[in-house]
Structures are given as C-alpha cells and as structure tokens.
C-alpha positions in Angstrom: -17.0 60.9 -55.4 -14.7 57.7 -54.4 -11.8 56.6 -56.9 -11.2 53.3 -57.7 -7.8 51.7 -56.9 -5.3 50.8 -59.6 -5.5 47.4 -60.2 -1.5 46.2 -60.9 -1.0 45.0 -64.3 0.9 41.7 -63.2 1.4 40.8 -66.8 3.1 44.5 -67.9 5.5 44.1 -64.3 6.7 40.5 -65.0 7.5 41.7 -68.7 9.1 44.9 -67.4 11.1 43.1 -65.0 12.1 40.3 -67.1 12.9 42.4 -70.2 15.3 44.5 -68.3 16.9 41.3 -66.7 17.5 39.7 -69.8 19.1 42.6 -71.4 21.7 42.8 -68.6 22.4 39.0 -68.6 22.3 39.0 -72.6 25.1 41.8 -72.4 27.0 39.2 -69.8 26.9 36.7 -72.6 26.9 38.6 -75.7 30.2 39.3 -75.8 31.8 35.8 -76.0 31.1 34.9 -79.4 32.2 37.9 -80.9 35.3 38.2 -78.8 38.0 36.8 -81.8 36.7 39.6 -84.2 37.1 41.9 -80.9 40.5 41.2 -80.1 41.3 41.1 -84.0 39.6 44.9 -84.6 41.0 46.1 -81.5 44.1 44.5 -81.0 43.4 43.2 -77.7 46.4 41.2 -75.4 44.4 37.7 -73.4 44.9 39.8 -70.2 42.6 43.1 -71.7 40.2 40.4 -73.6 39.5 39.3 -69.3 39.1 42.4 -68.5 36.3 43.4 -71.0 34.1 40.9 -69.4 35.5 41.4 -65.8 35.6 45.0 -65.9 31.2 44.8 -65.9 31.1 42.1 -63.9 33.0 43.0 -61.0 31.8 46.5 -61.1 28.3 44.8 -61.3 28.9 42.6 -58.5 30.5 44.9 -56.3 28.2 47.7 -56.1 25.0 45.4 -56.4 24.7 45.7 -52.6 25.1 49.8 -52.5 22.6 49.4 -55.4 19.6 47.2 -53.4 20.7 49.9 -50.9 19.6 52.8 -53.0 16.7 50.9 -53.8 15.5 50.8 -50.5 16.4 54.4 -49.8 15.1 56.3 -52.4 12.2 53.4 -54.2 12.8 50.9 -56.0 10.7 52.1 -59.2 12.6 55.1 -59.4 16.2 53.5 -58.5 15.5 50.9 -61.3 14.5 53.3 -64.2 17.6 55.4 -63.6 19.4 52.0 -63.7 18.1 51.6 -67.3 19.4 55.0 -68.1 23.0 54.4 -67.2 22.9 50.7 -68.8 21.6 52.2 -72.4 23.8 55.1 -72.3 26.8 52.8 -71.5 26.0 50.7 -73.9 26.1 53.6 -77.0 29.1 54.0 -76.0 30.3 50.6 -76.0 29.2 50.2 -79.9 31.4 53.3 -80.3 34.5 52.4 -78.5 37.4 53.3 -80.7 39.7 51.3 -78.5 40.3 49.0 -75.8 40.6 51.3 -73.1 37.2 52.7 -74.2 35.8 49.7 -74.2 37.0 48.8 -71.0 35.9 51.8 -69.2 32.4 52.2 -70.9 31.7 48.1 -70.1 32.8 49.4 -66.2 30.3 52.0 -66.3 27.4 49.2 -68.1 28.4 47.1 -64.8 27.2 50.5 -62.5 23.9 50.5 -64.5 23.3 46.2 -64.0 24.2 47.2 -60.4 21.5 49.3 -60.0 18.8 47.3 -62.3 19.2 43.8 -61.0 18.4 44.1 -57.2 15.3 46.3 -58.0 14.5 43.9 -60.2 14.1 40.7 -57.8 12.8 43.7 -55.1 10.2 44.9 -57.4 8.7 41.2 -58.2 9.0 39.9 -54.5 6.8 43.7 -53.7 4.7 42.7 -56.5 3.8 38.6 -56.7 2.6 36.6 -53.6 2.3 32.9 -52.3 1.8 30.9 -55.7 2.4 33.8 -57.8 5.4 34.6 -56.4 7.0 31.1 -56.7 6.1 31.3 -60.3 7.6 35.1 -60.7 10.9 33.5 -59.2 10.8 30.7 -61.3 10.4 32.8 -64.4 13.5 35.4 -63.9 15.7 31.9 -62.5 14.8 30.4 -66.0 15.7 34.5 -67.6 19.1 33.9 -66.1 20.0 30.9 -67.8 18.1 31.9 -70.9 19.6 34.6 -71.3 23.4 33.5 -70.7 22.6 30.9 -73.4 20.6 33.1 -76.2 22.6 36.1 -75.7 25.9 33.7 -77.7 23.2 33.0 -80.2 22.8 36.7 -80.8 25.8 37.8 -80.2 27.5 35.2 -82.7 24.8 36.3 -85.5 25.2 40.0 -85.0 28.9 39.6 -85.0 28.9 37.3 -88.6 26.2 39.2 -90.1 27.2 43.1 -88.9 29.9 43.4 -86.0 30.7 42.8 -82.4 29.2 46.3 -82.1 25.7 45.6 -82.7 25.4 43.5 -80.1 25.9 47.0 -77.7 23.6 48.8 -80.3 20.4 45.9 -79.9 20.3 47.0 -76.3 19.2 51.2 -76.8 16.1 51.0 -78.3 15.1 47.8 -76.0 16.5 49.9 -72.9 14.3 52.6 -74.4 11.1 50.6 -74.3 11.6 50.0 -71.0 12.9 53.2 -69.7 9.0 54.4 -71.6 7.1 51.7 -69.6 8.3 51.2 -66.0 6.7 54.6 -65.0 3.5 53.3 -66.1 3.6 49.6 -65.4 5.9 49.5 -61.9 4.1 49.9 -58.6 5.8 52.6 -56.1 7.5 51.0 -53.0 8.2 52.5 -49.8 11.1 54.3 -49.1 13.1 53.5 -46.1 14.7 55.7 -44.0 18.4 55.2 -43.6 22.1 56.0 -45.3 24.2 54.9 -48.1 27.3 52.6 -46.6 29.9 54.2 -48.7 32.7 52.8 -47.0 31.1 48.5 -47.8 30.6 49.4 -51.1 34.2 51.0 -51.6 36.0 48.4 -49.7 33.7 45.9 -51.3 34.8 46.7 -54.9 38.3 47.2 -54.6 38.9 43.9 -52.4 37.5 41.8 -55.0 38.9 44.2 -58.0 42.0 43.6 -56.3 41.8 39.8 -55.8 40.6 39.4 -59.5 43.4 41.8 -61.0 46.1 39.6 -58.6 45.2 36.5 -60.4 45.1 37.8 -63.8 48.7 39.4 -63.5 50.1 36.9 -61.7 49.4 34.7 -64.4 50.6 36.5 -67.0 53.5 37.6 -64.9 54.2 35.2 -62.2 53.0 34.7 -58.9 56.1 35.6 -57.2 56.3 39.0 -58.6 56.0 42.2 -56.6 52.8 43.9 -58.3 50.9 40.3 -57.6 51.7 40.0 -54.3 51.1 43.5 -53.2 47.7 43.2 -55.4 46.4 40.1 -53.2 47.8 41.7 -50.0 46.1 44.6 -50.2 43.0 42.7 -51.6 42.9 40.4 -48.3 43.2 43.7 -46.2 40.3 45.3 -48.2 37.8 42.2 -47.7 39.0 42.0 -44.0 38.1 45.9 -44.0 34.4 45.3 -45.5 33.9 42.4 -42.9 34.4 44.5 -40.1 32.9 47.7 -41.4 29.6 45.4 -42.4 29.9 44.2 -38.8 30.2 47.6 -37.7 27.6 49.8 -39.8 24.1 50.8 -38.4 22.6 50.3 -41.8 24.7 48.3 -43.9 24.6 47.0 -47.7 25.5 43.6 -46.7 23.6 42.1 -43.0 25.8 39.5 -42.0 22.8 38.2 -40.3 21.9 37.1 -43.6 24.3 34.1 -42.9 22.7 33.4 -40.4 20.6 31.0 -41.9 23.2 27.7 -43.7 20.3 27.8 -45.9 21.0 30.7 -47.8 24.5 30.6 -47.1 25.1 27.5 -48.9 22.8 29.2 -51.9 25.3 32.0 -51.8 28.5 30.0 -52.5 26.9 27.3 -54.6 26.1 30.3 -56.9 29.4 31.3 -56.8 30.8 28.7 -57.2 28.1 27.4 -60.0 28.9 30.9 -62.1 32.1 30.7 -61.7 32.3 27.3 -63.3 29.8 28.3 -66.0 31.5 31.9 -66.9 34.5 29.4 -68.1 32.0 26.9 -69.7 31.0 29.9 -72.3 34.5 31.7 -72.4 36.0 28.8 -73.3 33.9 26.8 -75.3 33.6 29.8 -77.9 37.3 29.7 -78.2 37.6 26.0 -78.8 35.1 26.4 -81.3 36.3 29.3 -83.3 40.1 28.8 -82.6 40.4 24.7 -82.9 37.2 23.9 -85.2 37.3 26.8 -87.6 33.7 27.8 -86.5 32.7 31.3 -87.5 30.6 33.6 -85.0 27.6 32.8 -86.1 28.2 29.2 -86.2 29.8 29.5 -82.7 26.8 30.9 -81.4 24.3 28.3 -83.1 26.5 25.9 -81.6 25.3 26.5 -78.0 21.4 25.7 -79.3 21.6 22.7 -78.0 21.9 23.4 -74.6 19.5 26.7 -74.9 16.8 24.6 -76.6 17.3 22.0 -72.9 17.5 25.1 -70.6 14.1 26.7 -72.2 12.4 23.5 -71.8 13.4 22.4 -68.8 12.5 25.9 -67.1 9.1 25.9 -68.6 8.7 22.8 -66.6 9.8 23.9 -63.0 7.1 25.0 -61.3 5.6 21.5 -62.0 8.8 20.1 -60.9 9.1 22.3 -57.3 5.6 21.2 -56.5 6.1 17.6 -57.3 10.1 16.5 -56.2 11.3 20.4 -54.1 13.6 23.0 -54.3 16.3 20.8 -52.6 15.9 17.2 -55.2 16.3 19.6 -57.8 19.2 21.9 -57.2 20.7 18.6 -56.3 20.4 17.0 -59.6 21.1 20.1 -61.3 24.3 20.6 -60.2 25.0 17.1 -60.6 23.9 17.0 -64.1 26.0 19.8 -65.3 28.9 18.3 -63.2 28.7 15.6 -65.8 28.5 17.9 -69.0 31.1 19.6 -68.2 33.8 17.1 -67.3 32.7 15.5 -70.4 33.6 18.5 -72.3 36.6 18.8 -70.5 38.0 15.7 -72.7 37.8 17.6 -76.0 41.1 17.3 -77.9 42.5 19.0 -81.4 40.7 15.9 -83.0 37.2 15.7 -81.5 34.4 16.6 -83.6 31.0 19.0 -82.3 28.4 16.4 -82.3 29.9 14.0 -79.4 32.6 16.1 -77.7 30.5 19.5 -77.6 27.2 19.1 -78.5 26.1 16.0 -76.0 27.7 17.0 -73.3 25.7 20.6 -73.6 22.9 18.8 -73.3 23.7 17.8 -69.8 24.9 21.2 -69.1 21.3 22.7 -70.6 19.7 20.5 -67.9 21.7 21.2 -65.4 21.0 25.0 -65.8 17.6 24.6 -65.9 16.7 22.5 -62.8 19.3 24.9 -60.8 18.7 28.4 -61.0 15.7 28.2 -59.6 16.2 26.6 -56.4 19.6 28.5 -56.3 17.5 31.9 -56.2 14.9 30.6 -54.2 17.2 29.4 -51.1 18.9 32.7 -51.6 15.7 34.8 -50.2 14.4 32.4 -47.9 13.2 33.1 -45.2 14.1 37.0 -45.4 12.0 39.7 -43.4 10.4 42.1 -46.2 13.1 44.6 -44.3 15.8 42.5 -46.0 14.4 42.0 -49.0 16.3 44.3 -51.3 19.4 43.8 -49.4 19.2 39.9 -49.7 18.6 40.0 -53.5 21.6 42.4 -53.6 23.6 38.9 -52.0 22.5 36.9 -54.0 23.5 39.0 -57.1 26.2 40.1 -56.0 27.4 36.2 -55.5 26.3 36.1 -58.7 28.4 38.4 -60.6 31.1 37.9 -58.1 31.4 34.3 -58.9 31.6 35.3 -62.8 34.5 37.3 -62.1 36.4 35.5 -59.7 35.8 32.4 -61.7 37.2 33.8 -64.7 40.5 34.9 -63.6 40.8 31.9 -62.2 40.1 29.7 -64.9 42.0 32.1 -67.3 45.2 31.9 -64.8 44.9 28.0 -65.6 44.3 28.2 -68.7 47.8 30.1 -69.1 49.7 27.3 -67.4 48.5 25.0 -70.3 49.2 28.0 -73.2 52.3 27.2 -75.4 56.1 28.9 -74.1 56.5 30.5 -77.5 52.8 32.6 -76.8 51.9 31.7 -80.8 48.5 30.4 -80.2 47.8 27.1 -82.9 44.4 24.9 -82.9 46.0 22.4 -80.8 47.5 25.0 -78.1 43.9 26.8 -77.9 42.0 23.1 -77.0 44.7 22.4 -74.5 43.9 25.7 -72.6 40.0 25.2 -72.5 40.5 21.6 -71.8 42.4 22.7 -68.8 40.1 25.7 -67.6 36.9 23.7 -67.9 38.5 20.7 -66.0 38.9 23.4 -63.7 35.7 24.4 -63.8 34.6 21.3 -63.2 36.1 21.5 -59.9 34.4 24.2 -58.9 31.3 22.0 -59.8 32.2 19.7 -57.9 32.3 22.4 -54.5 29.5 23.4 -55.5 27.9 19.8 -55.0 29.4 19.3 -51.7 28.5 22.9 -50.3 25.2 22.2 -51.2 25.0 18.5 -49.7 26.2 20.2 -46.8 24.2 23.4 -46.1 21.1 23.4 -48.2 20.0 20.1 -48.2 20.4 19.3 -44.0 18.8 22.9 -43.4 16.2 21.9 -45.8 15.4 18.3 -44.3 15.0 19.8 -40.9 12.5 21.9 -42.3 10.9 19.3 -43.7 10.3 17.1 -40.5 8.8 20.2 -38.3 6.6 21.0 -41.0 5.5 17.2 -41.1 5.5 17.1 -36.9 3.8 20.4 -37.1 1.5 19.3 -40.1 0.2 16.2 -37.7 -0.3 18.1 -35.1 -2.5 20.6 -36.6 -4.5 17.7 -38.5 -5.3 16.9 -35.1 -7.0 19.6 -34.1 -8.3 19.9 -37.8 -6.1 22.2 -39.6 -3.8 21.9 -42.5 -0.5 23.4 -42.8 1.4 23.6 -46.3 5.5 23.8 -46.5 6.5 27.4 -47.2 9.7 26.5 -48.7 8.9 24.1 -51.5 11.6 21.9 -50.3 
C-alpha cells in the first residue's frame, strides 16, 4: 500500500509566518505610544525610556545571525517554534514588570525570542514559495514590516487609553499561543545542516554594537569627553574590529563576508540601516510631539499615524503589480525619495503647527515611501544567495534591520539632547524643538540612504539588466526566451 505525499498548505505557512512576524514588529512599535504613561508609572529617566526600546532591539539585532545559525543547524521549524516560546513568555513578563529594570531586562530577553523567529521566518518562506510565488511571499512579509511598525501605534495607543501600556505585552500570549499550536502542523521540516554555533561572532557581535549604542546614549547625557564614553566606544571599535576578523576567520560563520560580495545586497544592507534608523526616530518622535506639544492622548496619538498606515496598506497591496510593471530598482528609488520628502517636511513642525498640514500630510508621503521600499529593500537583500546561504543572508538582512533601529535611535536621541532645554524641565515648546531636531536628523540619514542606493543597487542592477537583454537577444535567436530573475 503507497501513501500519498502531504500536499503543503501554502495558505496555513504564509499565515503562520506572517502572524508571527507581525507580532514581533507590532512589539517594536507598540511601545511608542504608550511610552509617556510608561515613564509616568514607572518613573523612567530619557536615557532608561531608550533603553526599553534599544534593550530588544539590539539584543534582536545582534543575535539574529547566531539565530539563522541555529536555524540551519538544528531546522528551521523547530528553531522557530522555540522562538515563539521565549517571545510569549517574555512578553508575560513584560505586562508584569514592577519596575524599570524589569522591564528592561524582560524586553532583552523578548529581543532573544525575535532573534530566533525572524530569520526562520524569511528561511521557512524562501524553503516554502517558488519563482512567482515566492516574489509574492516576499512582497507580503516586506508590506508585514511596514504594516506592522505602523498598526502596532494604533494598538498600542488604544490599549494604552482604554486599559494600560501593559496590555499591549499581554495581546501578544494568546496570539503567540495560536501559533506555538499551529506551526507543528502547518510548517514543513527543513534540512538540518551540519556544522557549529560561532559563539565568539555572536558575542563580539552584540557587545560591539551594545557598546557603540550605550556610548552614544551616555555621552549624551553626560558628555562626550567623559571617561565612561570614551572607553564605551573604544572598546566598542575593538569589539566590531574583533567580529570582522573572527567572521573572516571562522569555518562556519554567522555572518559570510562573502555576502558582500555582491554591491547589490550590500547597498540593500546599509540602505536598510540607514532607512530604519531614520524611521525608528520618525515614530519615537512624532509620538512625543504629539502627546507632549499637541496635548494628544494615547489613543489619539496612535489614530494619528492612520494616515500613513491607511497609504502603507494600500500601496503594498499594489507591489507585486508594481515590480512586474516599473522593477525592484524604480521603486526602492522613489520610495526612499518619497519618504525623504515626508519627513523633512515634518521636520518643520513648530509649538504652533497644527496635525492636519504639519503631521498628517507629510505622513502621507512617509506611508508611500514605506510601501514602495520594503519590498525591494528585502528583495536586493537575498539576491542572488545559494540555498546554503539562505538562512544566513536573511539573518543580514535582519540583523541590518534591527541594528539600524538601534543605532538610529541613540543617535537621533543624542541630537535630540543637544536641542533639550539647560534647565532639563521639559515644556510643549522644548519637546517640538527636540523632535524637530532628531527628525531633521533623520532626514539625513534619508538622504544616505538615497545616495547608497544610487550608488550600489541601482548600477549593479542596470548591468543586470543589459546581459539579460544581450542574453535575451541572443537566445530569441536561436528561439528561446529568457525572463529577468531579479525583477529589476
């Protein structure tokens, strides 16, 4: 008697795989509009109010790459559901946190759990979707990312009006439940790989950029010429320099440098850091401005940023149409461009400007922008990867990701310092001036984005595009077709 094959429910993996993703980027987001009633409840100082959002995301970015490691390792189904575990549990613990330091920690150990979840997450739907498929998969969890950055301050302002900051942590349990009940149903098994863990890249990894962020966060608060600073980005140089030349080193390790090879995805690498690190300040800051300058409750907060979801969601829908019609390349170009334009109009708010014209329009731009560039930004990322490389090049492109977020913020919050009032009493006025200045900032990290682009992706991309049309007449010669890979 012969057994028939499983057929893959592709419908029950995308869901899985989305779900999951949205819940880690919706905890990413979450937190922003309810941040005032945190730092009220808990009496937080600006420096510990950073580190509540940079404590997960640098622990998320840093280990991403040990966790598309594991993923590889010991299978990707498995790696991911244990993922969802951690995340949930961390989570609890965050709606329980009786102080800062609590929170702090738990949010640290949430960032362990997204490290785990997101690169099995892009593995599992690369494994799982092919040729058209695939491209529409991508499209989907791209469109998730900036979806869910954007609906989570929806949420997490209602939740924090109507209940408390704390239910934002609590929403994620039974969801993280759900999942945890259907991945061993749903998710195929991959093969495992034979190899090790690189311990000493995913140490050296953490702490360099743990130490770079925490550099620029005291040194703000305290100076840049004082001792703790300075020793803080010493040793923070000598740690990247460290995970360099171990990487370079390592038979196995978490991050290939031959994955810069290509100036393809290395220009998708650093235009998503730099991208996230602009937009991290875009939501940081705008929720203060709103709350602090014009009186805007949670809830209100987090409505406020419709506008732009409403653009985002409608604009994704429409990518795939878009990539087959205009490329990858036209519209990472113009999505960068376009939220370039949002957000140095935003950047003009003052104590007098009103929501409609100075906040509301220019998130219109920024909605846009979002939604033509995730795609393409994730896209470029895995080009052209071996299926050997797969996990370890969505681990990149996360870890870019997250590593942006956090880098960007302290950053962004050191200039936003230089513009806070000498006396430290904050006042409507003092409050716009400081996300006036970071998002001007941030706008200058749009701007590098633009030009990395311009310089990486889109020559790398053109090239591509003439062999394919050399190779494309040659082979209608002799009566074949050839179609571009890339979507360029």
């Amino acid at each position: 008697m012969t057994t028939t094959p499983t057929v893959p429910h592709k419908g029950a993996i995308l869901t899985i795989i989305l779900v999951s993703y949205f819940m880690i980027l919706l905890d990413n987001s979450v937190i922003f509009t309810a941040l005032p009633s945190l730092e009220a409840d808990l009496g937080l100082s600006t420096a510990e109010l950073a580190w509540v959002q940079d404590a997960y995301t640098l622990v998320f970015g840093g280990l991403l790459l040990l966790g598309a490691r594991a993923g590889d390792l010991l299978g990707r189904k498995r790696v991911f559901i244990f993922g969802l575990v951690v995340f949930s549990l961390a989570s609890l613990l965050i709606a329980f946190a009786p102080a800062g330091w609590w929170l702090i920690a738990s949010r640290a150990v949430q960032g362990i759990g997204a490290a785990i979840v997101a690169p099995s997450a892009l593995s599992l739907l690369t494994a799982s979707f092919e040729g058209r498929e695939r491209a529409r998969a991508v499209a989907a969890y791209a469109a998730t990312a900036g979806i869910g950055a954007s609906l989570g301050m929806v949420v997490g302002g209602a939740l924090a009006s109507w209940f408390s900051w704390r239910a934002g942590f609590f929403v994620n349990v039974p969801i993280g439940i759900a999942m945890i009940a259907l991945a061993p149903r749903f998710l195929p098994e991959t093969v495992k790989s034979p190899g090790r863990f690189d311990i000493v890249g995913a140490i050296t990894a953490t702490l360099g950029v743990g130490g770079l962020v925490f550099a620029i966060l005291h040194g703000s608060e305290n100076g840049w010429a004082d001792t703790t600073t300075i020793v803080a980005f010493a040793l923070a140089v000598v740690l990247i320099i460290a995970f360099v030349f171990a990487e370079s080193r390592a038979a196995q390790p978490i991050m290939p440098l031959h994955l810069f090879a290509s100036r393809e995805r290395t220009g998708a690498y650093l235009t998503r850091f730099l991208y996230l690190g602009a937009m991290i300040g875009f939501f940081y800051f705008t929720t203060q401005f709103l709350q602090g300058s014009l009186g805007f409750t949670p809830l209100q907060a987090g409505l406020a940023f419709l506008p732009m979801t409403l653009v985002n969601f409608a604009v994704a829908l429409a990518i795939p149409r878009l990539t087959d019609r205009i490329g990858n390349t036209t519209l990472l170009v113009a999505g960068i461009a376009a939220t370039l334009v949002g957000m140095l109009w935003l950047s003009r708010i003052t104590p007098d400007s009103g929501y409609l014209a100075a906040v509301a329009a220019p998130m219109l731009f920024i909605g846009v922008g979002q939604g033509l560039a995730f795609a393409p930004m994730t896209t470029f990322g895995i080009a052209g990867t071996s299926p050997a490389d797969a996990g370890a090049a969505s681990g990149v492109l996360n870890t870019f990701h997250q590593l942006g977020t956090s880098v960007g913020l302290g950053v962004l919050v050191a200039v936003a310092t230089i513009a806070a009032p000498a006396s430290g009493v904050e006042t409507g006025a003092s409050i716009t001036a400081e996300a006036s200045a970071a998002l001007t900032a941030g706008t200058g990290l749009l701007l590098l984005a633009l030009v990395t682009t311009i310089a990486l992706i889109v020559p790398s991309t053109l090239k591509r595009r003439r062999l394919s049309a050399v190779s494309g007449r040659a082979d209608a010669v002799s009566g074949g077709t050839v179609a571009d890979p890339a979507g360029v």
